[in-house]
VEXMIMAR-749611 format. One record per residue (C-alpha): residue number from 1; residue in one letter; chain; x, y, z. Coordinates in pm, whole numbers, padded with zeros to 5 digits, m for minus. Each point is the difference from the previous one (the first is absolute). Example, Ala and Ser with C-alpha at 12.3 -4.5 7.8 and 13.67 -1.06 7.14 Angstrom:
<atoms>
(1, "A", "A", (01230, m00450, 00780))
(2, "S", "A", (00137, 00344, m00066))
</atoms>
This chain:
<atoms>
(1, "X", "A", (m00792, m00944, m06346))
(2, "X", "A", (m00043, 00184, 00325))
(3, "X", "A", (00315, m00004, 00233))
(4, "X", "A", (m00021, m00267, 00264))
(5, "X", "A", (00101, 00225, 00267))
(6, "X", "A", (m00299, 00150, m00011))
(7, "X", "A", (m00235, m00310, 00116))
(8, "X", "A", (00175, 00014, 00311))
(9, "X", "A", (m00167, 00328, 00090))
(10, "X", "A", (00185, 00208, 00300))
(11, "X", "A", (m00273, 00057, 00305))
(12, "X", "A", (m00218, 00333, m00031))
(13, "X", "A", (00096, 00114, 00378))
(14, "X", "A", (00341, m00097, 00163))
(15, "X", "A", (00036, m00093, 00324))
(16, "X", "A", (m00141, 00181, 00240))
(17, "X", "A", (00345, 00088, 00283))
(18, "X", "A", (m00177, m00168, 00264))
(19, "X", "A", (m00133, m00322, m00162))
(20, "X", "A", (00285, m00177, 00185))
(21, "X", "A", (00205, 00015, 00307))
(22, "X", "A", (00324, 00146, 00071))
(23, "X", "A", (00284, m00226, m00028))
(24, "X", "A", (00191, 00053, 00373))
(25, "X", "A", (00290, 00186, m00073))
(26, "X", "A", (00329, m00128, 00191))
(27, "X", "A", (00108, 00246, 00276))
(28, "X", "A", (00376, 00085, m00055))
(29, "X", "A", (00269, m00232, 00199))
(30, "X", "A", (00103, 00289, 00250))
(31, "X", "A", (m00389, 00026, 00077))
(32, "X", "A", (m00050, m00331, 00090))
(33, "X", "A", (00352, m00021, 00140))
(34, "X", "A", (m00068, 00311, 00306))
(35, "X", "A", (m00381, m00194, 00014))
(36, "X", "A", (00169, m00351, 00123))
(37, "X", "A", (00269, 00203, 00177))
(38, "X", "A", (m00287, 00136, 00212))
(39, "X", "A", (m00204, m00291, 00031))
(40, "X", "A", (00292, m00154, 00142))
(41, "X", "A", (00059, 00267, 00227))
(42, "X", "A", (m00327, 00068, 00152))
(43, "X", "A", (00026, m00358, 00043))
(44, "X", "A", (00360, m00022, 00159))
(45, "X", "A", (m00152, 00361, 00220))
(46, "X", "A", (m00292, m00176, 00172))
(47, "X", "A", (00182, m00304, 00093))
(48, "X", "A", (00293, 00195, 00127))
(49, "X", "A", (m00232, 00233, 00179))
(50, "X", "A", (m00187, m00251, 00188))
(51, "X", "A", (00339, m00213, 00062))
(52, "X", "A", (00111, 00305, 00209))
(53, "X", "A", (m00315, 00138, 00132))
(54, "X", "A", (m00252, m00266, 00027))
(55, "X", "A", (m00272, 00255, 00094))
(56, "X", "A", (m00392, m00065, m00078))
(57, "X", "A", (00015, 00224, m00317))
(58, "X", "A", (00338, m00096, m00156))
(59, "X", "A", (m00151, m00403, 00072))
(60, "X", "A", (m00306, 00131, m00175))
(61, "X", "A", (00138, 00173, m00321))
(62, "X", "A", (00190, m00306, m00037))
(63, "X", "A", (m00240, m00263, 00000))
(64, "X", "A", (m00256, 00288, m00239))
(65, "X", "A", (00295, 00005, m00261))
(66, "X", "A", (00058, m00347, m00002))
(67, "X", "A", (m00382, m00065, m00049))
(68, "X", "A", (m00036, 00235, m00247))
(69, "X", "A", (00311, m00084, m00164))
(70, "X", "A", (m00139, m00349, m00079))
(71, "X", "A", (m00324, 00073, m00113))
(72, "X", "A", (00176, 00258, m00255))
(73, "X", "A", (00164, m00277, m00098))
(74, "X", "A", (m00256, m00226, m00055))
(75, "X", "A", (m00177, 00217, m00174))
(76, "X", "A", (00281, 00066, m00239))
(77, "X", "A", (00032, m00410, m00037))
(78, "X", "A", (m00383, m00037, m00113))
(79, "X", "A", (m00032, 00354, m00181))
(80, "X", "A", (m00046, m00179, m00345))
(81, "X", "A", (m00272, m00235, 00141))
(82, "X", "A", (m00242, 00300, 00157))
(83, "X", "A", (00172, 00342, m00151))
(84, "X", "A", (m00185, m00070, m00326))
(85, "X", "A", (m00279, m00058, 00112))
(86, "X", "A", (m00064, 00274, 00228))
(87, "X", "A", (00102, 00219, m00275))
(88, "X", "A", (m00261, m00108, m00262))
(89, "X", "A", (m00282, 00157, 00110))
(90, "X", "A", (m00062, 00316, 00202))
(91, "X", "A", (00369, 00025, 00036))
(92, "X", "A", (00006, 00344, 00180))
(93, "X", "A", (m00208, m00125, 00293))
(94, "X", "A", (00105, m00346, 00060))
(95, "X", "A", (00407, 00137, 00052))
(96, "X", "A", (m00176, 00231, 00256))
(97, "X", "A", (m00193, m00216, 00130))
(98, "X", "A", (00324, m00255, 00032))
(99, "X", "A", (00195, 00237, 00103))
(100, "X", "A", (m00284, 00131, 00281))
(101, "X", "A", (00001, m00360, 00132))
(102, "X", "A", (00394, m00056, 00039))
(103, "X", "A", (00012, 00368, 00165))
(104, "X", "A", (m00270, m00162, 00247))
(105, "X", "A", (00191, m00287, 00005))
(106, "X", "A", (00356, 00189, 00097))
(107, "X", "A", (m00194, 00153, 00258))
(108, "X", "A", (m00102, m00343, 00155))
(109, "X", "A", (00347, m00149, 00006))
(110, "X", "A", (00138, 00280, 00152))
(111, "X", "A", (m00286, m00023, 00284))
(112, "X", "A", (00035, m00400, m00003))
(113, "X", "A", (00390, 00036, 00045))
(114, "X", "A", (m00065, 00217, 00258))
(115, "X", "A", (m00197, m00191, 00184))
(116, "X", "A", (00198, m00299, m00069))
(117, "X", "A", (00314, 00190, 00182))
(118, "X", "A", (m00249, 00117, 00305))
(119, "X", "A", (m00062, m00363, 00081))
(120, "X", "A", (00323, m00150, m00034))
(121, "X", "A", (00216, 00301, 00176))
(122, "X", "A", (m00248, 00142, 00278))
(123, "X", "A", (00027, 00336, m00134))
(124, "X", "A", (m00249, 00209, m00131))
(125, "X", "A", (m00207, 00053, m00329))
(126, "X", "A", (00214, 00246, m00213))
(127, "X", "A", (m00318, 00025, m00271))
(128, "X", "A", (m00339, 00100, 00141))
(129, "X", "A", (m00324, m00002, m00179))
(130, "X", "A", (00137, 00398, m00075))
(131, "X", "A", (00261, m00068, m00135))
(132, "X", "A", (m00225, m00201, m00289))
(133, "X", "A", (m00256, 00309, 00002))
(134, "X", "A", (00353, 00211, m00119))
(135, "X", "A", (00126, m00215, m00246))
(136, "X", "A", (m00248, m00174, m00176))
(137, "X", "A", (m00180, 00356, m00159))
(138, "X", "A", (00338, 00129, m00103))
(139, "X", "A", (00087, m00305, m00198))
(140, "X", "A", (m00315, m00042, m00160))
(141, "X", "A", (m00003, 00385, m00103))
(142, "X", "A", (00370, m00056, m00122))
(143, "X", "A", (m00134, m00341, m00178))
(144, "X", "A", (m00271, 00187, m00220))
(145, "X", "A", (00160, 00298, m00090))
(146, "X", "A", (00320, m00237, m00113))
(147, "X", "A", (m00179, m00219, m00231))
(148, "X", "A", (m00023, 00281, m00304))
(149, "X", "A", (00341, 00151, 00013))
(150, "X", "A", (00118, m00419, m00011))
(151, "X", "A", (m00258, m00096, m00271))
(152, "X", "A", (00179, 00297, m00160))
(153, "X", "A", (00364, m00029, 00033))
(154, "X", "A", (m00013, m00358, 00096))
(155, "X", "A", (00356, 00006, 00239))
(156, "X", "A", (00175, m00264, 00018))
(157, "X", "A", (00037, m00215, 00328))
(158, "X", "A", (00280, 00145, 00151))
(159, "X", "A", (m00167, 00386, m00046))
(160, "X", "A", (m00314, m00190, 00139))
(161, "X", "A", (00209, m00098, 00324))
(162, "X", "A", (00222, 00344, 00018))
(163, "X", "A", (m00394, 00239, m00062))
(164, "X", "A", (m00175, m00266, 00290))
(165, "X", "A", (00287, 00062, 00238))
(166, "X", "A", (00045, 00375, m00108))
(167, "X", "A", (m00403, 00032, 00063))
(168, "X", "A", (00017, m00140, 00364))
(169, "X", "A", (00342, 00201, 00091))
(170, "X", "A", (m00165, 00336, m00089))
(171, "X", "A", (m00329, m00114, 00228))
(172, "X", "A", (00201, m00060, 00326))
(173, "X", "A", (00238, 00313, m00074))
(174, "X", "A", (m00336, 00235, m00024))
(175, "X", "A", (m00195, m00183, 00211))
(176, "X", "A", (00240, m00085, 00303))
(177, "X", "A", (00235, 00209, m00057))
(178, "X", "A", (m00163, 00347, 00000))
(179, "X", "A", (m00421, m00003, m00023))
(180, "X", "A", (m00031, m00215, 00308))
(181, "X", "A", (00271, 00164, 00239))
(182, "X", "A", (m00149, 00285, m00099))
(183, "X", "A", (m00330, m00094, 00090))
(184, "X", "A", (00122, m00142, 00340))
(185, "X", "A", (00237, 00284, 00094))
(186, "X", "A", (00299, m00226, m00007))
(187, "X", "A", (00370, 00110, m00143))
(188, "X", "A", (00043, m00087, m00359))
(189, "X", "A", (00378, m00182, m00037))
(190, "X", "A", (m00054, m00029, m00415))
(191, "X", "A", (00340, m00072, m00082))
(192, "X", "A", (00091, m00237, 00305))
(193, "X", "A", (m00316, m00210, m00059))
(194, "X", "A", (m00023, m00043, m00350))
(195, "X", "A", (00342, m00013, m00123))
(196, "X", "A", (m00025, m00314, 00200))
(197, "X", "A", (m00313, m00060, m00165))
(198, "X", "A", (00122, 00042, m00378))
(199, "X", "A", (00303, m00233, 00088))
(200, "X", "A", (m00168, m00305, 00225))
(201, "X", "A", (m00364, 00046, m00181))
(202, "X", "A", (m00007, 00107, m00335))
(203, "X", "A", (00051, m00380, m00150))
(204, "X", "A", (m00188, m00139, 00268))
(205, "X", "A", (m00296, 00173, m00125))
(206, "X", "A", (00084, m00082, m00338))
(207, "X", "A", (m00027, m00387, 00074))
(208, "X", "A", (m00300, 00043, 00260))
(209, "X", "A", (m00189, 00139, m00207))
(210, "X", "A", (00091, m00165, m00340))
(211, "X", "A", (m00281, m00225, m00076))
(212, "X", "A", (m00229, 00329, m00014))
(213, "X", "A", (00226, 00208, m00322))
(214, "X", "A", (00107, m00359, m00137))
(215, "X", "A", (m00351, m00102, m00035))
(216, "X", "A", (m00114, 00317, m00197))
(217, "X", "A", (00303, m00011, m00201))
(218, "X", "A", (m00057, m00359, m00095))
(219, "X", "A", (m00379, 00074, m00079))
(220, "X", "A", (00095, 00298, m00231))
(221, "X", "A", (00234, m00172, m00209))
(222, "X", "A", (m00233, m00196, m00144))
(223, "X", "A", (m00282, 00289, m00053))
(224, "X", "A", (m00030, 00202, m00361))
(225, "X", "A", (00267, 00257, m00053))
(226, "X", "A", (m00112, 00366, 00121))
(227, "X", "A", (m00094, 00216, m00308))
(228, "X", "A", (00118, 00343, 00214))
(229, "X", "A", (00367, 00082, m00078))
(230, "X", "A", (00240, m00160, 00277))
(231, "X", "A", (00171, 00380, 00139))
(232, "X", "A", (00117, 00066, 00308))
(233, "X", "A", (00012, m00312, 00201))
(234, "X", "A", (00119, 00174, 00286))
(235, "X", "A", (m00220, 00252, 00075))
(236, "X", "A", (m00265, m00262, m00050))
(237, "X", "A", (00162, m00255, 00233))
(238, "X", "A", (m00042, 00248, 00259))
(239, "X", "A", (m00371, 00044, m00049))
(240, "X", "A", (m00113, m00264, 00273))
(241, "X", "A", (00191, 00260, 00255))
(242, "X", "A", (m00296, 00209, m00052))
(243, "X", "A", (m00238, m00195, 00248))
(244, "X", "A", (00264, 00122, 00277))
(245, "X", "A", (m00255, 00282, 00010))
(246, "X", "A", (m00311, m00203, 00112))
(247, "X", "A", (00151, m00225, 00163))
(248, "X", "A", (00177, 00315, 00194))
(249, "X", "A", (m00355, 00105, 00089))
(250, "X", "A", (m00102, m00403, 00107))
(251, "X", "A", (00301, m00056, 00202))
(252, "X", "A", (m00069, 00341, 00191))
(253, "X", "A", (m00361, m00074, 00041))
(254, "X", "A", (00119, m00342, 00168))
(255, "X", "A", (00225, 00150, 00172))
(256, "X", "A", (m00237, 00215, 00186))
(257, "X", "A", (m00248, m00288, 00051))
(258, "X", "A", (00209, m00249, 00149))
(259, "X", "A", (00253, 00319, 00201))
</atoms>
């Protein structure tokens, strides 16, 4: 009498490793511990700020943050409703082209806000049509070379928030700090200016621009699991600094056009 066992035949082929999502690991407690930390300080920063200097740009930030803060939120609120669904089919493009939209869409708060403070204070528009010209190219070259190294290593949210932040910090430090006083002649005060900026900024950026990382990290988790071998997360995280190069080039070109 043949065994049993044996009409319950085992599958030719296992599982292929990317048959199924990644289950989201849990980021350790001290992780999400310094995240909310700094949420709550960028937070407590840009209402302090504005509280003792009520300028056009400090009334501006604000309001962007606040914005953006929200929609982050909502976002987070509804992820099971549209996440999976985004993630089904053409995965890689649709977090790009989310993430595309809500850089767009960062970009028009902080020009709305602006405008917003023009008309209610007098003063005048601290975010010009070049300002959007600058920001808009960086993000979305920051946005598409992002999306492999987090389909990857899929970080967790706080990384997402602390790599968003870090992204936008080492912009303005090459950007405004050095590239474009050097271009205008002007002194370059590196430490003075961006100690500053590292202290006041760093989680402000992480919560302005939020909704763009959060998005792609949300998207991710629920694509196949990579196949390459998951090395070297940091040099890879660093990757989307590349298009510093071009956009070097761009924001010099601009530069020159609009001098």
């Amino acid at each position: 009498m043949k065994n049993t066992e044996r009409s319950q035949q085992e599958p030719v082929f296992s599982a292929l490793p990317d048959e199924s999502p990644l289950e989201p690991t849990k980021p350790p407690k001290w992780l999400r511990i310094l995240a909310w930390v700094g949420v709550i300080y960028g937070l407590v920063v840009s209402v302090l700020g504005t509280a003792i200097n009520a300028n056009a740009e400090n009334l501006t930030m604000l309001l962007a943050i606040l914005f953006s803060g929200s929609y982050a939120l909502l976002l987070f609120l509804t992820r099971k409703v549209w996440a999976p669904a985004v993630a089904s089919d053409n995965a890689t493009r649709n977090a790009a082209i989310f993430a595309v939209a809500n850089a767009f869409f960062i970009s028009f708060i902080m020009k709305l806000c602006a405008q917003l403070v023009q008309v209610n204070t007098g003063g005048g528009n601290s975010i010009s049509n070049y300002d959007l010209l600058v920001s808009v190219p960086w993000l979305v070259g920051l946005i598409l070379l992002f999306i492999p190294v987090q389909q990857k290593h899929r970080f967790s949210w706080p990384l997402l928030l602390i790599l968003g932040a870090f992204y936008e910090f080492i912009m303005e430090v090459w950007l405004n700090g050095l590239f474009i006083p050097l271009l205008s002649g002007k002194s370059i005060e590196f430490f003075y200016n961006y100690s500053d900026l590292f202290i006041f900024g760093f989680w402000q950026f992480a919560i302005l621009y939020s909704p763009i990382y959060l998005v792609i990290g949300w998207i991710t988790e629920k694509m196949p699991e990579p196949l390459e071998e998951k090395k070297k997360s940091f040099q890879d995280a660093m990757k989307p600094l590349i298009c510093l190069v071009p956009y070097t080039a761009y924001i010099a070109i601009l530069y020159l056009f609009f001098k």
